[in-house]
C-alpha positions as CSV (number, residue, x, y, z in Angstrom):
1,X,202.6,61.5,-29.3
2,X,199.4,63.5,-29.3
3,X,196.8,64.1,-32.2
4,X,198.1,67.4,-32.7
5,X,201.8,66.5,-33.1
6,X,200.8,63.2,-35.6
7,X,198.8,65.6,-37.5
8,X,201.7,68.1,-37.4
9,X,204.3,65.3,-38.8
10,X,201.9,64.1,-41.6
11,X,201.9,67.4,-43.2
12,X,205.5,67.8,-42.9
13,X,205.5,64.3,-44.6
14,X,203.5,65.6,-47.7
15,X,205.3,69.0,-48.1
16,X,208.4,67.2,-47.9
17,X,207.0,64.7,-50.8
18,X,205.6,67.1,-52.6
19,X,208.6,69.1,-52.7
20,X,210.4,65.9,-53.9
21,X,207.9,65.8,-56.6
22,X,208.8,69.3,-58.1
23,X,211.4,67.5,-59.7
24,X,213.7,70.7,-59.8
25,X,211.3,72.9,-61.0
26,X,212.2,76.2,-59.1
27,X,208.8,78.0,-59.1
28,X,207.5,74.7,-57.6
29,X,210.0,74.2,-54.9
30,X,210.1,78.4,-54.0
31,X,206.3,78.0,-53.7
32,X,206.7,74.9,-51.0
33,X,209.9,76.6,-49.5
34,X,207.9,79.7,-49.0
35,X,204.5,78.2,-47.7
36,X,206.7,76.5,-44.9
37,X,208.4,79.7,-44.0
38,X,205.1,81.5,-43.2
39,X,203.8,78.8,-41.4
40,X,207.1,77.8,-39.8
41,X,206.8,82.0,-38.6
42,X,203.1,81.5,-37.5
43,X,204.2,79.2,-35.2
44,X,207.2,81.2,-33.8
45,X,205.0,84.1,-33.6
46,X,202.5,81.5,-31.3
47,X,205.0,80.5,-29.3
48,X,206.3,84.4,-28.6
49,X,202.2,84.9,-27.5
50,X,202.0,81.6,-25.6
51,X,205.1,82.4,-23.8
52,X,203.1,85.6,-22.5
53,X,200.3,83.6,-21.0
54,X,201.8,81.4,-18.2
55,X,198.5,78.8,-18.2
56,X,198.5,78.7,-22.1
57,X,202.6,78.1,-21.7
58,X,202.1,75.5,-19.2
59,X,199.7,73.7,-21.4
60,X,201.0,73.6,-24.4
61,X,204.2,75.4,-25.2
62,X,205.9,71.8,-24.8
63,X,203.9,70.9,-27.7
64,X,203.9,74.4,-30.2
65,X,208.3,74.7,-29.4
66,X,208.2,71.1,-30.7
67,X,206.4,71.8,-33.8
68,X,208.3,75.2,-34.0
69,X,211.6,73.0,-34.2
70,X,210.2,71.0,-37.0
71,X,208.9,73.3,-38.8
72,X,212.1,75.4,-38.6
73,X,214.0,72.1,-39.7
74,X,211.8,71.4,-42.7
75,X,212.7,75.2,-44.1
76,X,216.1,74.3,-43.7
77,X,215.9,71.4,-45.3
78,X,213.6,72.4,-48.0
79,X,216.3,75.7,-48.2
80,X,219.6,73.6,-48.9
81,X,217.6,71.7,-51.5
82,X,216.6,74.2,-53.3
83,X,219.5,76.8,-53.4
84,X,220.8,75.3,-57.1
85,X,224.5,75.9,-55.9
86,X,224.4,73.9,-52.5
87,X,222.7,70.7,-54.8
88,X,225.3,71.1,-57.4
89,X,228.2,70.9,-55.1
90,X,226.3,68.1,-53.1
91,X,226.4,66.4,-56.6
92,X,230.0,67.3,-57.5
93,X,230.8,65.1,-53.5
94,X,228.6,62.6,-54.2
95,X,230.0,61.8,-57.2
96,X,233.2,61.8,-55.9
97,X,232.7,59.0,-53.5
């Protein structure tokens, strides 16, 4: 793993613990969940520009499509758990088993 990419995961470590820490509070978590949509889109839009340049693509388009994929799996994530009606019926199965 290269410096880049263990930088990358440590910050997708903190959002994801700081968004943990919002402790429901939906101003909080829509401020996370919207801070790693724009990046999350900085990076697509890097890709799109590195894709264009076949020397930049070569050397590290491996490296900005992985970040782009965790990225776009953190706003996923950080999207389920905050829409109030997906975490109320993930409580309602939870509960049931």
């Amino acid at each position: 793993m290269t410096e880049i990419e263990e930088y990358n995961k440590a910050i997708i470590l903190q959002i994801r613990d700081t968004f943990n820490q919002c402790a429901n509070e939906a101003a909080c978590m829509k401020m996370i969940l919207d801070i790693s949509i724009e990046t999350r889109d900085k990076y697509f839009e890097l890709r799109r520009s590195a894709a264009k340049i076949p020397v930049i693509e070569k050397l590290i388009g491996t490296i900005i499509e992985d970040t782009l994929m965790q990225w776009d799996d953190l706003v996923e994530d950080l999207t389920i758990a905050s829409d109030p009606d997906i975490r109320a019926a993930l409580l309602q199965i939870s509960a049931a088993v």
